[in-house]
N, C-alpha and C positions, 0 to 999 in steps of 0.2 A: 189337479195336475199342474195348474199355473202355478199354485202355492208353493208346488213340487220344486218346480223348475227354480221358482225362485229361490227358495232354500238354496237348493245345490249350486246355484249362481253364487251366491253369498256366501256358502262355505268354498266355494275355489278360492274366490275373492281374498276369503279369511285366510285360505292357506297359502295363497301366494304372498302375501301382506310377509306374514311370516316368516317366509322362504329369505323375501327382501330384506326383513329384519334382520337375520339371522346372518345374512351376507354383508349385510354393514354394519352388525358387529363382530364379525369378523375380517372387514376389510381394516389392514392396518395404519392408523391415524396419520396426516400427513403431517412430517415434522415441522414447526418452526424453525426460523432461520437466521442466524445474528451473523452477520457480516463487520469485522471488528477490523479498522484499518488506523494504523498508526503513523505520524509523517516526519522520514528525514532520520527513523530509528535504524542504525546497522545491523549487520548480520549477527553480529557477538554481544548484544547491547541486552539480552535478558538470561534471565540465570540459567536455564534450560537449554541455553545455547553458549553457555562459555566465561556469562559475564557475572564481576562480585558485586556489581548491584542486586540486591535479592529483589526476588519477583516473585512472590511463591504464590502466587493466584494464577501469576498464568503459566508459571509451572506444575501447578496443578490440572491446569486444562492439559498440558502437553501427557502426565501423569496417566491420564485417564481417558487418551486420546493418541492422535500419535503428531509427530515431528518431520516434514518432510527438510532431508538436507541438500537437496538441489530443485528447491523454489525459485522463480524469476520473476521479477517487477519489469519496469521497463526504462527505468533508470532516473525517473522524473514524477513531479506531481501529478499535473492533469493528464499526462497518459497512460498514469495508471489508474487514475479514477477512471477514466473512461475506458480501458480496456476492462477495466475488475467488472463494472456493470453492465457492459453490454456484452464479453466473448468476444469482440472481435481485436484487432490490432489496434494501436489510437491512430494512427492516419485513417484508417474504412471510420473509425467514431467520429472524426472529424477535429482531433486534436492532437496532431502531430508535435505540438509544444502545446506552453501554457495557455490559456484564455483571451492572454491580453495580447498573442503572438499572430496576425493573420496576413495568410500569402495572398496577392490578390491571384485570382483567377486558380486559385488550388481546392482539390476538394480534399486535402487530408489535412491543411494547417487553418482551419476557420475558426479558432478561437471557443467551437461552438460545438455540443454534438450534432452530430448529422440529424436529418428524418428519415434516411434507411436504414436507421440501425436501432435499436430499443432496447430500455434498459430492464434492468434485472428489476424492478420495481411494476415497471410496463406490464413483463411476463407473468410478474408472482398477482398482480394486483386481479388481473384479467384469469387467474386461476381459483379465484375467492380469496385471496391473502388480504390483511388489515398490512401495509406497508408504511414505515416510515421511517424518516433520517434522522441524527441530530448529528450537528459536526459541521466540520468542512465541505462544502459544494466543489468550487471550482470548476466547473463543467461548464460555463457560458451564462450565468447569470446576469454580466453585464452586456449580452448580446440577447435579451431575453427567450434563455433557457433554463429556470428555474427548476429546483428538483421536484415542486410541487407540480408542473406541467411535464413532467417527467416519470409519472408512475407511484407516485407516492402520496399516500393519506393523510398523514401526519408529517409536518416536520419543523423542525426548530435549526435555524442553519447561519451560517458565516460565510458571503458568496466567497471568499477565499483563504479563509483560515487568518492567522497570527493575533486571533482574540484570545486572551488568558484572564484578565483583571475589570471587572465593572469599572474600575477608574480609569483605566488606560486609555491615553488623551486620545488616539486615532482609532480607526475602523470602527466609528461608534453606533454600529446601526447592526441587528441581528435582526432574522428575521422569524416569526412565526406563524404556521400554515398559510404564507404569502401575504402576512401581512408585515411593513418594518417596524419594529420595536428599537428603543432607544436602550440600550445595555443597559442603565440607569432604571428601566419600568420597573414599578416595582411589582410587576408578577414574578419577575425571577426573584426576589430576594434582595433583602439590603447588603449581601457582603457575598460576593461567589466567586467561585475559580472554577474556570471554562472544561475540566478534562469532570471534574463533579456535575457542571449544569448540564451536559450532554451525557450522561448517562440517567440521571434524575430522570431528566423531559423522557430518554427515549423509555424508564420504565411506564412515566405515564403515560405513553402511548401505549405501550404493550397492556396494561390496563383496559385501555380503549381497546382493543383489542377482544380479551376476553370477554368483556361486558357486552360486544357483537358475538360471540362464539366463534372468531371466525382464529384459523392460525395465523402465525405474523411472519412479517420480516422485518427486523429493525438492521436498518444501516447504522452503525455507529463509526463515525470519523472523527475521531480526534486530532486534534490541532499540534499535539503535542510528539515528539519534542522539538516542531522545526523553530527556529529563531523568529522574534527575537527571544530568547530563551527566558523564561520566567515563571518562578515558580512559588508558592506560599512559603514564606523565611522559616516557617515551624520546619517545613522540609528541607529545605537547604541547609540549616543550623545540622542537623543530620549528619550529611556528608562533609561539612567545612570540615578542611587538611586530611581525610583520606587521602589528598590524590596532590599531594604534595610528593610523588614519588615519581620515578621515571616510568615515562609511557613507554618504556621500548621493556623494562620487568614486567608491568603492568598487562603489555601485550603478548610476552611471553607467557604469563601465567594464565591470561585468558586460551590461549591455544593449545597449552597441554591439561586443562581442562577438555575443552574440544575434543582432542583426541580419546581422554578419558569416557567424555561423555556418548565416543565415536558420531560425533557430529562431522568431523575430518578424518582425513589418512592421513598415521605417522610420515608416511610417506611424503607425504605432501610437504615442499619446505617452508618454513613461513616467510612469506614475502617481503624483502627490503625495507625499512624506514627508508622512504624518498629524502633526497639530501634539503630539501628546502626544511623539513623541521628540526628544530635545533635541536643539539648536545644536551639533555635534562642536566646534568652535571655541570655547565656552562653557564648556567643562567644565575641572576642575583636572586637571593630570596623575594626580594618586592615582585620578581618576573613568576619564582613559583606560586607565590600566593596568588597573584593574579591568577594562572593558569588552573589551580587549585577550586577559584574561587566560580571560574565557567567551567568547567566541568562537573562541579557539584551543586551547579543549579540544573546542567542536565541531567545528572542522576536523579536528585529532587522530582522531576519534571516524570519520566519512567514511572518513580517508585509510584505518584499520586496517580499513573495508569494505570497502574500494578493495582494498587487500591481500589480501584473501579472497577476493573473488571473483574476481582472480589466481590462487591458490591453487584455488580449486575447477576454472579454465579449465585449469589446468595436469595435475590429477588427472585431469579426465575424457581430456584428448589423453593424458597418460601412457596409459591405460588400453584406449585405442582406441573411448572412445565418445561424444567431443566432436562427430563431422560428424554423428552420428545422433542429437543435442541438443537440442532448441527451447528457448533461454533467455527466460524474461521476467524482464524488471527493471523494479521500479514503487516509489513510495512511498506508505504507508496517504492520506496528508492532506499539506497545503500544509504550510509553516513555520507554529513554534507560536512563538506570542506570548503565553502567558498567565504570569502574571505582573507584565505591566506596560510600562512604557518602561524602567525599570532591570534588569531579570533581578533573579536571587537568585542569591548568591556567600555561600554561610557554608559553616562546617565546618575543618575542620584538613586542610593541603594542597586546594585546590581544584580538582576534577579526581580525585582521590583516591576509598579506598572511604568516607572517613569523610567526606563532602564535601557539600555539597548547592547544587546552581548549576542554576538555568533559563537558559535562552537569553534571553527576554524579546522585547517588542515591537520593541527599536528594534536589533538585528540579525536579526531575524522580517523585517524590513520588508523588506533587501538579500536576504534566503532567496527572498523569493519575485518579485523582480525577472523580470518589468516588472509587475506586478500587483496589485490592493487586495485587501484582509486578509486571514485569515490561516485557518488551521485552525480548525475550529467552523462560521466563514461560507459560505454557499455561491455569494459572488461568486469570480472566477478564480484567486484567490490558495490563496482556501482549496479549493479543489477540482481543481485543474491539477497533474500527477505525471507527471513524466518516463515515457514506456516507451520500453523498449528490448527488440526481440525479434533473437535468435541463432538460426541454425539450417544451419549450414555444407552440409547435404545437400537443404535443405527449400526455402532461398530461393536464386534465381539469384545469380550474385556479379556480374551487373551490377546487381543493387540493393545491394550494398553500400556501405554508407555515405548510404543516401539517406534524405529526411525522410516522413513519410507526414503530410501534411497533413488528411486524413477524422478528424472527430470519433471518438473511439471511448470505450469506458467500462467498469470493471470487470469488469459486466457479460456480457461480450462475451469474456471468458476463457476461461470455458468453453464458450462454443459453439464457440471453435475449437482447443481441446485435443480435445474430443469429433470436431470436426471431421479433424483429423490423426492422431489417434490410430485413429480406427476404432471410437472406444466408443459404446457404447447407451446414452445420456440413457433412465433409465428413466422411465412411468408409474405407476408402482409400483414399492413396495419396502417391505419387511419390514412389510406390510398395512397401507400407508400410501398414499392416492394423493398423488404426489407434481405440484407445481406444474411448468410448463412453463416451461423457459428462458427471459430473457428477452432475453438479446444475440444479436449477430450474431456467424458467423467472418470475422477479421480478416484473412485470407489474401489475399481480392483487393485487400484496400489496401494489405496489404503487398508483393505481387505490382506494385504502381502503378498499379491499376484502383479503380474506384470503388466506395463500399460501397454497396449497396442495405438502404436499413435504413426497414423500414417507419413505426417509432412514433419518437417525440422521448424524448430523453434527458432524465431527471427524477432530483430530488433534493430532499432534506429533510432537516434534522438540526436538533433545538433548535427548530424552527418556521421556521427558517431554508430558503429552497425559493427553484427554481428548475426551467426548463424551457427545453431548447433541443431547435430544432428547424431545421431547416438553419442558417440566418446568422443567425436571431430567436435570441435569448436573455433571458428573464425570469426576473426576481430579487428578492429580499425577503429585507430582513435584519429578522428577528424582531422583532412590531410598528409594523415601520416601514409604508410604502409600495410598491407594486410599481415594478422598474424595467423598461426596455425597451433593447437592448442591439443594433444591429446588428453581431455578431460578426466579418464578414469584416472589415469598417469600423474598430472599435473595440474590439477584443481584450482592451483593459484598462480598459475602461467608465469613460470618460470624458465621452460624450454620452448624456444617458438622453433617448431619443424616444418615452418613451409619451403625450406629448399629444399626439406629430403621426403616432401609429400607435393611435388609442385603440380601433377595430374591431379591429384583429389582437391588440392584449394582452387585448381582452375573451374573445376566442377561444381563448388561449393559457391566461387562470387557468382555463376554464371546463376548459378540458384536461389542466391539474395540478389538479385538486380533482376530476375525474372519476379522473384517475390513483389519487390521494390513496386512492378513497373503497377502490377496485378491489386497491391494496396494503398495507394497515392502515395506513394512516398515521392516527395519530390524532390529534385540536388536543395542542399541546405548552403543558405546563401552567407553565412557566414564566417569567420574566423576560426582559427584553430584557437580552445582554449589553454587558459592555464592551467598548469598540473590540478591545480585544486580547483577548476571549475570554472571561475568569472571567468569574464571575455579579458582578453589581453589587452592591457592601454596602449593606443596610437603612439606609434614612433615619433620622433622628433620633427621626422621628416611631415610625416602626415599632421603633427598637430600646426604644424608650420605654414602649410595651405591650409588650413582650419582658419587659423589665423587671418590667412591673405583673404581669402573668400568672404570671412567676415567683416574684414574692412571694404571691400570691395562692394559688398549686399548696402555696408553703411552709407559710404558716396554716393550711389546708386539711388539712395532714399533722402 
């Protein structure tokens, strides 16, 4: 009878064994995750969105995936890193500006991420994910917040980007799984350009990865295309005198493309050349080659992203783990204008490592076609970033290829990584109560269904703020006035209606200042900028006591 018993023990045993087999092979694989961010790229700056640099890799992801055309950043670098990783606003992340910016006694501008807030690395890592970064950090490295103590397995990183060339005389320290390496070590190579060494490293992680069994997340941040601009001469020989043409055709053609591609509404008029960039027709030939000659290092710059993440699509299908993929592709901020209407072009070889060339205002302007200005602001130009999400197992392939119209916003990243992936947004962590998400997942818009998103989409940088909320949109450029924006209407805010909506914009600031109060934002102590970004140089007046003061501190000593 025992013998009995026991058998029939052993065969339940056996049959539930099976029950459980049979249930996780049929429970469906949890995807891997590549988070692809590019910096300082405009809205109209790849072919799938308007522009004649080809890109056909990652218009192939768009191809076979879909296009959202009212994505938002947040108008700046580190507060879109740290919005894109943790879901929440950058003031709650703790980076209400860049790394190197901190208010004393604030808890939204500390240079740093918070410890109640956790990044997308944190969350995937603590759900069994193999995680890692290559790219730009910027998050508080020099406040030691590194991305390795930050959720991540692997990583190969730049604490704040503008590394392109092994010989390039500054920022000469990269680092690897927290250790610093000398650009120069010869583990990376005798000869590399930084948009190739960051996708390399992050496949050999994703290697590491498989070799654990386990799924992954590679962050990948490219450095490219913010300045100083520079890119391999094979590439730039490329583009040299393309763009010897007038920016004001040039952004014409990009826009009725746009509409073509119904990325815009005819509707929509294409927004001004600002009078600071000059006459194309005006200029001497030496002024167009020059102009010519930065601008087709940033294309250059593009095309060799373009190639990567080719390169990455091609690794993962080698590999067998492309249809169990969700790619997102976004960039930090709009086109950056700072510097001016001319750009900066010095150095020996421009484009080169010895080189130093910004983009400037007046091909900033075409970057961010159809839209006003630029990176910094948080009118459309500076806060509008292409997404593109991939996910060959996730999304139907009757939506491929199609545009998702639904406002959506950094944000909203991680609600729906957490969402697909199956992971636990925690309340805690490492005896910290952590802050609640603040996005939506993006799945039913992507699906072609509608989002249900309860609170309005807000934004601040520089003093610089904004709040949209279905087709309402208000805006303030630092100091100025509030505007008033019916977004379905007027996408590139050309009609400001807040005298003939003066109830609903009352409603709206009272909305962003209760937001404001709720996610540290705190008054921004600063100047109003210039059209194209920098801070405006002191008056006469002011450099006048600059003056007196300094002679005064000298006597003094």
């Amino acid at each position: 009878m025992k013998r009995l018993a026991l058998l029939s023990t052993l065969a339940i045993l056996a049959f539930a064994s099976s029950v459980v087999a049979v249930r996780a092979a049929d429970a469906p694989k949890r995807p891997n995750v590549v988070v692809i961010l590019v910096d300082d790229m405009g809205f109209s700056d790849i072919g799938c969105y308007g522009s004649e640099i080809p890109t056909p890799n990652i218009d192939a992801l768009a191809q076979h995936g879909v296009r959202f055309t009212q994505f938002y950043n947040t108008a700046r670098c580190s507060p879109t890193r740290a919005s894109l990783l943790t879901g929440l606003y950058p003031h709650q992340a703790g980076l209400g500006h860049l790394e190197n910016i901190v208010h004393e006694g604030s808890k939204g501008t500390t240079g740093r991420l918070r410890d109640d807030c956790v990044t997308m690395g944190e969350v995937l890592h603590d759900a069994g994910y193999f995680t890692c970064m290559t790219g730009k950090w910027h998050l508080g490295q020099s406040h030691g917040v590194p991305p390795w103590e930050r959720g991540f397995d692997r990583v190969l990183n730049s604490p704040a980007g503008g590394i392109y060339f092994r010989k390039q005389p500054y920022r000469p320290e990269i680092f690897l799984n927290g250790e610093k390496k000398q650009k120069d070590d010869p583990i990376f190579g005798e000869k590399w350009y930084s948009s190739d060494l960051w996708t390399d490293w992050g496949m050999k992680f994703i290697d590491e990865a498989r070799e654990e069994k386990k799924p992954f997340f590679l962050y990948l941040a490219y450095c490219a295309p913010h300045f100083p601009l520079m890119a391999p001469a094979e590439e730039i020989a490329k583009y040299r005198g393309k763009y010897k043409q007038n920016w004001e055709k040039l952004r014409e053609a990009r826009h009725k493309r746009q509409i073509e591609l119904g990325i815009v509404d005819e509707a929509w008029p294409l927004s001004e050349i600002p009078e600071q960039v000059p006459n194309w027709e005006e200029l001497s030939d030496e002024e167009k080659d020059r102009f010519d000659h930065i601008m087709a290092i940033y294309a250059a710059m593009l095309d060799r992203v373009d190639q990567n993440v080719g390169k990455l699509v091609a690794g993962l299908k080698e590999r067998g783990e492309l249809d169990n993929t969700i790619i997102f592709f976004m960039s930090d901020n709009g086109g950056n204008a700072e510097s001016g209407p001319r750009g900066i072009y010095e150095g020996e070889n421009p484009g080169g490592p010895n080189s130093r060339v910004f983009l400037g205002q007046s091909w900033a302007t075409l970057n961010n076609t159809p839209f006003r200005r630029y990176k910094h602001f948080t009118h459309e130009g500076g806060i509008s970033t292409p997404l593109i999400v991939s996910w060959p197992d996730g999304i139907p392939t009757a939506r491929d290829g199609k545009l998702v119209k639904e406002p959506g916003h950094l944000v909203d990243v991680m609600a729906t990584v957490v969402g697909v992936t199956g992971a636990k947004y925690p309340t805690d962590y490492e005896g910290h109560k952590i802050q609640p998400m603040e996005g939506v997942n993006l799945m039913p818009a992507i699906d072609g269904e509608k989002l249900e998103r309860k609170n309005p989409i807000y934004f601040e940088h520089e003093g610089n703020r904004a709040v949209r909320r279905g087709k309402w949109k208000l805006v303030m450029k630092h100091k100025g006035p509030w505007e008033l924006y019916d977004i379905d209407a007027d996408r590139t805010e050309q009609h400001d209606v807040i005298a003939e909506q003066p109830e609903l914009a009352k409603e709206l600031i009272a909305d962003w200042e209760a937001w404001a109060k709720r996610a540290d934002v705190g008054p921004w102590p600063g100047k109003a900028r210039q059209e194209w970004g920098d801070e405006k140089a002191p008056g006469k007046k002011a450099k006048q006591k600059a003056k007196q003061r300094a002679k005064q501190q000298k006597a003094a000593s």
